[in-house]
C-alpha positions, 0 to 999 in steps of 0.5 A: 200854234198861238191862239189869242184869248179874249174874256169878258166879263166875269170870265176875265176876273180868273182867266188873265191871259192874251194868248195861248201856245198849244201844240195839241189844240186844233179845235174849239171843242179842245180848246174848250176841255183845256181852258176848262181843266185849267181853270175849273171855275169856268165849268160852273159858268155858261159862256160862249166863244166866240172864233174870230168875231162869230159866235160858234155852236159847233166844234171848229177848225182853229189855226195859228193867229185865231182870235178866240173870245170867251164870253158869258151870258148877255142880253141886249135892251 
């Protein structure tokens, strides 16, 4: 399964990729645990992803061709 990755922000100065290939990723929340073991650094930051545009708070289904963007903390003005 390709995934698509987007990151913003400081997230992007350490995670450089556009996609993933992950066979035993189906879903945010593992998604989560393998970006986090492969990049260490961003278990010390907050951050939100981001599944085809919108925001999730929960763990979702992801399928080949998603967009998934990891973004850190923002505030509007």
């Amino acid at each position: 399964m390709e995934i698509n990755i987007l990151s913003f922000g400081k997230i992007a100065e350490f995670i450089t990729i556009n996609s993933l290939h992950v066979d035993e990723i189906f879903d945010t929340d593992s998604l989560k645990q393998h970006l986090e073991k492969t990049y260490p650094k961003l278990k010390e930051i907050k951050y939100k992803l981001a599944l085809n545009k919108q925001i999730v708070q929960q763990n979702h289904k992801l399928l080949s061709g998603d967009v998934v963007a990891i973004m850190p903390p923002f505030s509007g003005g």
